[in-house]
BADOGU-217601 format. One record per residue (C-alpha): residue number from 1; residue in three letters; x, y, z. Coordinates in steps of 0.1 Angstrom, whole numbers, plus 5000, padded with zeros to 4 digits. Example, Ala and Ser with C-alpha at 12.3 -4.5 7.8 and 13.67 -1.06 7.14 Angstrom:
1  ala  5123  4955  5078
2  ser  5137  4989  5071
This chain:
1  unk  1261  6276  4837
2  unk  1266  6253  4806
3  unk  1276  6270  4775
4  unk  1251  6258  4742
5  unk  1281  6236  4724
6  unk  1281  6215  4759
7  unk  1242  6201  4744
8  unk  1263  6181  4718
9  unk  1297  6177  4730
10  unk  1335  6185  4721
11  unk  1353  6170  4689
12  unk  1388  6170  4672
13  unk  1388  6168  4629
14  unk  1421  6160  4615
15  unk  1425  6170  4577
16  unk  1450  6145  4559
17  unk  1450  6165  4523
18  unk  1472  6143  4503
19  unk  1458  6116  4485
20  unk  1472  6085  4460
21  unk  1451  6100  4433
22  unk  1422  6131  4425
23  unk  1386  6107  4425
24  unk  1369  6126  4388
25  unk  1337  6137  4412
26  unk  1359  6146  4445
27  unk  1357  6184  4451
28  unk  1375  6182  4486
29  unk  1404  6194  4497
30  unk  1432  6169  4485
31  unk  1462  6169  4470
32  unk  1488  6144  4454
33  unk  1523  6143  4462
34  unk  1554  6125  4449
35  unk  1569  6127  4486
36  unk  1557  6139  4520
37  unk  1580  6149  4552
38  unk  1556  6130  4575
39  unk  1578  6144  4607
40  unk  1570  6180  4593
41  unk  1533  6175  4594
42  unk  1535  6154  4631
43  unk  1552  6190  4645
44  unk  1523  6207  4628
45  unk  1499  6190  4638
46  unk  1511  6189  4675
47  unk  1518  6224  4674
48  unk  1482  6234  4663
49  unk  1467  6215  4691
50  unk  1482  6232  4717
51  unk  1476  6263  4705
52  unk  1440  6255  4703
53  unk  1439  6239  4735
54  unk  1457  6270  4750
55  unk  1425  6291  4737
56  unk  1398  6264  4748
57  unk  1414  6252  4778
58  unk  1403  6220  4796
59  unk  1370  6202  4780
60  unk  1361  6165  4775
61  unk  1367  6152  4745
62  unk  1343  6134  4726
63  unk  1360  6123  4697
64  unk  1388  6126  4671
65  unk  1382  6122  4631
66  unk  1406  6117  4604
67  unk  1397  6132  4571
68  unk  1407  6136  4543
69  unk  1423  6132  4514
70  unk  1431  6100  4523
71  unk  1440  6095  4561
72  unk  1453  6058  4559
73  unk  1483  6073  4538
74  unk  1492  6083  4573
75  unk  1519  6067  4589
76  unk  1506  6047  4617
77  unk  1528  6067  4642
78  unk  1521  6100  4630
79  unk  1486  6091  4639
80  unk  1497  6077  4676
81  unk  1514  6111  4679
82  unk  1484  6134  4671
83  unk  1462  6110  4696
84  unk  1489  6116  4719
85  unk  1489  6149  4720
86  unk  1448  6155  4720
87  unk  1452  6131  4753
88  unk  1477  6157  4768
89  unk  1456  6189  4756
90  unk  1419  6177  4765
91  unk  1411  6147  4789
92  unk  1390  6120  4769
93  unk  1356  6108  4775
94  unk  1351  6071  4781
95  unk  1337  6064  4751
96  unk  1357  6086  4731
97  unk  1357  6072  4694
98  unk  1386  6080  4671
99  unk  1377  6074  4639
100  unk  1402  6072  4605
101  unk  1387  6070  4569
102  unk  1406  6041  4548
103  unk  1409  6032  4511
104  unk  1403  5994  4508
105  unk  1435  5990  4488
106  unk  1455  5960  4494
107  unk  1488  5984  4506
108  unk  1462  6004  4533
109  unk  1444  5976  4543
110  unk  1475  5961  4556
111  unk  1480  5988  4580
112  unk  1450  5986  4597
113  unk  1463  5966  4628
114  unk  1486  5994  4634
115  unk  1462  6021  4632
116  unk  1441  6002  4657
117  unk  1476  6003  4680
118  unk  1480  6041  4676
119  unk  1442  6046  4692
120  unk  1415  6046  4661
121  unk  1387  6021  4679
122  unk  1360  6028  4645
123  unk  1373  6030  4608
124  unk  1352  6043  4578
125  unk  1354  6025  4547
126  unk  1357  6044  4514
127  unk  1341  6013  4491
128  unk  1322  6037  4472
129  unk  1310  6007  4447
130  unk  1305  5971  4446
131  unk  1309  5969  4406
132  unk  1343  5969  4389
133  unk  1335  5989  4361
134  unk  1318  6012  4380
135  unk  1350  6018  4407
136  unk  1369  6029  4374
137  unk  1347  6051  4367
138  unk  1347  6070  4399
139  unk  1383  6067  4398
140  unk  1390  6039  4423
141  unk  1424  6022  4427
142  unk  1408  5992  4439
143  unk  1387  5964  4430
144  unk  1353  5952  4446
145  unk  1369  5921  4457
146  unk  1397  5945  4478
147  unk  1371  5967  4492
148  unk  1356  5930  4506
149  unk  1386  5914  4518
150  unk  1393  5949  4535
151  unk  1365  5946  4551
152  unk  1367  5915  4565
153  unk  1402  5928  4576
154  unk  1386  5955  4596
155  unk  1359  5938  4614
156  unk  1389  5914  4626
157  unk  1404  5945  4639
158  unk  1385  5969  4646
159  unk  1350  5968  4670
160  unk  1335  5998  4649
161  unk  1336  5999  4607
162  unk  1317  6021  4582
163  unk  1312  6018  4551
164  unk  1307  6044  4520
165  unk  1287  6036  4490
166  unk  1272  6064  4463
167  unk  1248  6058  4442
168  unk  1231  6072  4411
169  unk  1258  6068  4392
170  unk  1264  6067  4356
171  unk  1241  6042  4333
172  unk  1228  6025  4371
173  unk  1193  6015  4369
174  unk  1170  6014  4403
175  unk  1170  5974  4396
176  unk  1208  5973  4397
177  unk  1214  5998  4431
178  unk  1182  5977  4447
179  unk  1205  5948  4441
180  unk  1240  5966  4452
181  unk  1225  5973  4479
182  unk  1211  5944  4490
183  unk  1245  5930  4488
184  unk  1258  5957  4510
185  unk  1234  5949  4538
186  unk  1240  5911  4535
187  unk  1272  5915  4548
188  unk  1251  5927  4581
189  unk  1270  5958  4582
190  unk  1265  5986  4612
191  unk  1268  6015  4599
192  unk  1266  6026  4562
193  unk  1271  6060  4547
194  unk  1251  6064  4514
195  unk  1254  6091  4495
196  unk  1239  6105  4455
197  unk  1261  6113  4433
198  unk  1268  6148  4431
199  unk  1285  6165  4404
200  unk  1304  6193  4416
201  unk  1315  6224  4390
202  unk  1353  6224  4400
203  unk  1360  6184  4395
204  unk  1371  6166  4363
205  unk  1334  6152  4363
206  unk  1316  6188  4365
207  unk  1343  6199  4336
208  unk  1333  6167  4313
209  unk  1295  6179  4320
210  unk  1300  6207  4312
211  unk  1311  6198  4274
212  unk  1280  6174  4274
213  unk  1308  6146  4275
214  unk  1294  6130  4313
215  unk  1264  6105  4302
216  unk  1242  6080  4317
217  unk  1236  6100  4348
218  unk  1202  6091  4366
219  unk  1176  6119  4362
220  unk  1161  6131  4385
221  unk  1133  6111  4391
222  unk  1153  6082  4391
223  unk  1174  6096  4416
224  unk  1145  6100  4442
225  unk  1133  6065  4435
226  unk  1171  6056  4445
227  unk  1166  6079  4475
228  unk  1134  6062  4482
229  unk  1142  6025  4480
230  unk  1177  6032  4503
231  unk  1155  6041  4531
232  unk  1131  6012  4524
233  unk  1157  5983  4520
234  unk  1180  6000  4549
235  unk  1152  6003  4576
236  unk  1141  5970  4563
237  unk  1179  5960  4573
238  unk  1175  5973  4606
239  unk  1195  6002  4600
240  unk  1173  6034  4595
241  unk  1184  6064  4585
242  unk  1196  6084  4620
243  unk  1208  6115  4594
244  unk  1200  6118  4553
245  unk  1224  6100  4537
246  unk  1234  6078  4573
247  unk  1220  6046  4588
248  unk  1231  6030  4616
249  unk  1218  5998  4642
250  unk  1207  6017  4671
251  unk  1238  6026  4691
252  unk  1265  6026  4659
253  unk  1257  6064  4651
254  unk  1288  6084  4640
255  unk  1295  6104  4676
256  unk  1316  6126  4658
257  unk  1292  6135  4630
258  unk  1265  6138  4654
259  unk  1287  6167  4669
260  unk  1285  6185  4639
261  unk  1246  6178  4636
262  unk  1237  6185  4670
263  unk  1259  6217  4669
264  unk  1285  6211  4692
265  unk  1320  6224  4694
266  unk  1348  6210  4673
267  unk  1384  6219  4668
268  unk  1396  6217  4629
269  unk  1434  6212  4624
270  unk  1450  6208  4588
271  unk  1443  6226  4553
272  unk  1412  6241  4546
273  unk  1400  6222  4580
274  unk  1367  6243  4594
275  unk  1359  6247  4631
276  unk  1333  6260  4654
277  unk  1344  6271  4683
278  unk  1330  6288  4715
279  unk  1356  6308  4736
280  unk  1348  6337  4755
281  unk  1311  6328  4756
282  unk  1312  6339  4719
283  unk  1310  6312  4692
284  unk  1338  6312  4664
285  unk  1338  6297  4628
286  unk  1374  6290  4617
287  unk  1386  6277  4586
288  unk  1422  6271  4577
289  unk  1448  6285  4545
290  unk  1439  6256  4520
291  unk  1474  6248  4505
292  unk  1492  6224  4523
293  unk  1525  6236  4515
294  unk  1513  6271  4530
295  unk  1498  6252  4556
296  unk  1526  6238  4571
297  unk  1549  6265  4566
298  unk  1526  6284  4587
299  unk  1528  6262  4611
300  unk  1558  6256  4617
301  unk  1570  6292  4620
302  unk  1545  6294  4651
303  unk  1520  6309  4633
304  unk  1479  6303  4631
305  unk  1476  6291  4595
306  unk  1439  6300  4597
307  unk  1420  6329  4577
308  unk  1407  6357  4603
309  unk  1380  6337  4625
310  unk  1343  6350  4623
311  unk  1326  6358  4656
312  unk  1287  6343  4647
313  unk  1261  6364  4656
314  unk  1225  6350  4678
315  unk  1209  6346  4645
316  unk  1238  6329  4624
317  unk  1240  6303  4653
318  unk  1204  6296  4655
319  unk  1201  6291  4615
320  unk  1233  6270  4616
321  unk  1219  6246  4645
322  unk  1186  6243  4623
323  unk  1204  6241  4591
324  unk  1223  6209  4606
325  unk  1201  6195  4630
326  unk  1170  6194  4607
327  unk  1195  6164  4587
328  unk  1190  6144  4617
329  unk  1160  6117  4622
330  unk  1153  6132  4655
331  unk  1158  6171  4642
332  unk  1163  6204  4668
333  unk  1147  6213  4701
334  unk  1125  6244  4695
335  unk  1135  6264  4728
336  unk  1173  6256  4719
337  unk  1169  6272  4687
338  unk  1148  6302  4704
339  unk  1177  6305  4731
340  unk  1202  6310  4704
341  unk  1191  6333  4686
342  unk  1176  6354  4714
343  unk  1136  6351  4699
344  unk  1151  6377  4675
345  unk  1134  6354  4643
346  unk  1104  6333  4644
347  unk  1103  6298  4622
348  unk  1074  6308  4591
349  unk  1051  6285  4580
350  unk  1054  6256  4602
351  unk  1018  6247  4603
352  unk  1017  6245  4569
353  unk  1044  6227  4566
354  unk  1031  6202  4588
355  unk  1000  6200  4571
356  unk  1015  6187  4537
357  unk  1035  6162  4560
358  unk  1065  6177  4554
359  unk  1076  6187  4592
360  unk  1063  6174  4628
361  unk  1066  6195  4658
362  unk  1057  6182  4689
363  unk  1072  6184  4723
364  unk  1095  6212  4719
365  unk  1110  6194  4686
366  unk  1104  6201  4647
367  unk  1116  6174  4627
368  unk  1112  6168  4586
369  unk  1094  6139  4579
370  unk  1107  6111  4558
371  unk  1088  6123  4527
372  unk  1103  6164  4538
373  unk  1138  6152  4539
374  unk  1149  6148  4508
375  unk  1136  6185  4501
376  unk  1148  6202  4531
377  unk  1166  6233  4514
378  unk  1133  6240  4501
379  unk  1120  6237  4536
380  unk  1147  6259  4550
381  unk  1144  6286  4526
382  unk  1106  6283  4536
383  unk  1106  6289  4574
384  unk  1141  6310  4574
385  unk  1125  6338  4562
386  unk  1133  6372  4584
């Protein structure tokens, strides 16, 4: 009988924590070094996959992600080595898409051939602006002009390539991200990530707001309109919005994001990397020791640099697979969610919901609507109650 993760599929994250330099409004888990032992972290890396793929045994692969930090700090063949050994642990699906995020600096962008050599068939451009003054701001070490001429770059290269662009940034008017935008999509792009600005308490931005020293920040009304006319010019574009803050030509989705969303199974290797994993017919949430230095010690004693896993109960999976899938255009089959969590909670307020066209059920699927999106915690909190 299939086990639930089988409805979404099987994926690999890779967590590459070092970066050239900490972005002010980045609250990930990255790090920056003067030197790295890039042969240290290929045994590592190697070594964790086996020992996960000792505890999952054989299972299709759907796809592999590089995260990070910054991933195209990678050596080219530490990446062909870390493919190589997910080929050897799991066999691959025939589409399997191995995706690497990339800084559109000139010394990164230049490596991109040889990523696409090692196995990565889709790369994900961190742009992030298309205004100069705005990149430094955010902290970018390159220009708008880079980000372009990497791009170009890419598509030569590679059949797949995403971009990332945030908005509702400091002092940007709705007139100015309308435009951004717009130039964005006239480069006929087929998949773009978009997301708000968010400032998070433990960054350099979240410690200069906190003095009252971070200014020009949209309010919130501003940001909605943003919100609002990103769905507008993108669907316009041909490229509607398949998950919140994702839109995609029909067929260009993220597959390994959509794991996630659709609550499948993936395997997290590398600091602070998180994983959801079934074994046993019980499913796990792993997350590994954050400091890289621990990290690879760990490691590379034989070790399982991972805090104790958490075995999630019925309910805990059912909320998760609502909580992620209810991002998604196409949101969560009702009897899925009813399987999980063994009818032990029933959804509240649904029909009210629907009636201030906030949610749609029909056909054994509940969805948010376009105008329920951008409030969905509201929503959750709503019909979550037990």
């Amino acid at each position: 009988m299939p086990e639930d993760w089988q409805e979404a599929g099987f994926g690999l994250y890779v967590h590459w924590p070092y970066c050239q330099a900490k972005c002010p409004y980045c609250d990930f888990n990255s790090h920056v070094a003067a030197a790295i032992d890039q042969e240290s972290w290929a045994e590592a890396y190697v070594s964790e996959i086996d020992r996960i793929a000792r505890a999952t045994g054989p299972r299709l692969l759907n796809s592999i992600f590089f995260g990070g930090g910054t991933p195209s700090l990678m050596d080219p063949g530490l990446v062909a080595t870390i493919i190589r050994a997910a080929a050897q642990a799991w066999p691959f699906a025939n589409d399997c898409e191995i995706t690497l995020e990339a800084n559109p600096t000139s010394s990164e962008a230049g490596r991109f051939r040889a990523y696409s050599q090692a196995g990565i068939n889709r790369l994900s451009l961190g742009v992030q602006a298309l205004r100069d003054p705005d990149l430094r701001r955010l902290g970018r070490l390159h220009n708008a002009d880079e980000a372009l001429a990497a791009l170009e770059m890419a598509r030569s290269i590679f059949d797949r390539v995403s971009l990332d662009l945030i908005y509702a940034r400091q002092g940007q008017s709705l007139a100015s991200w309308e435009a951004e935008l717009g130039e964005a999509l006239s480069l006929n792009p087929d998949h773009l990530s978009l997301y708000q600005l968010t400032i998070e308490p433990n960054t350099a931005f979240g410690a200069l707001a906190r003095r009252g020293k971070l200014t020009g920040l949209p309010d919130e009304d501003l940001a909605a309109d943003m919100y609002e006319v990103t769905q507008e010019l993108c669907t316009n574009a041909g490229l509607p919005a398949y998950e919140i803050s994702n839109h995609a030509r029909p067929g260009q989705e993220s597959r390994h994001n959509l794991i996630y969303w659709r609550y499948g199974d993936y395997a997290g290797i590398g600091p602070g990397a998180h994983g959801r994993l079934t074994l046993g017919g019980q499913k796990h949430a792993t997350v590994a020791v954050t400091d890289p230095k621990l990290w690879l010690k760990i490691t590379l004693e034989g070790e399982a640099p991972e805090n104790p896993p958490a075995i999630l109960s019925p309910i805990e999976q059912a909320e998760e697979y609502l909580m992620m899938g209810l991002r998604l255009h196409d949101g969560i089959s009702l009897s899925r969610f009813y399987k999980l969590c063994c009818e032990q909670i029933e959804l509240k307020g649904l029909e009210r919901l629907e009636d201030q066209g906030l949610v749609t059920t029909r056909n054994d699927r509940l969805w948010a609507t376009p105008k329920g999106r951008p409030i969905l915690n509201a929503i959750l909190r709503e019909i979550l109650v037990r």
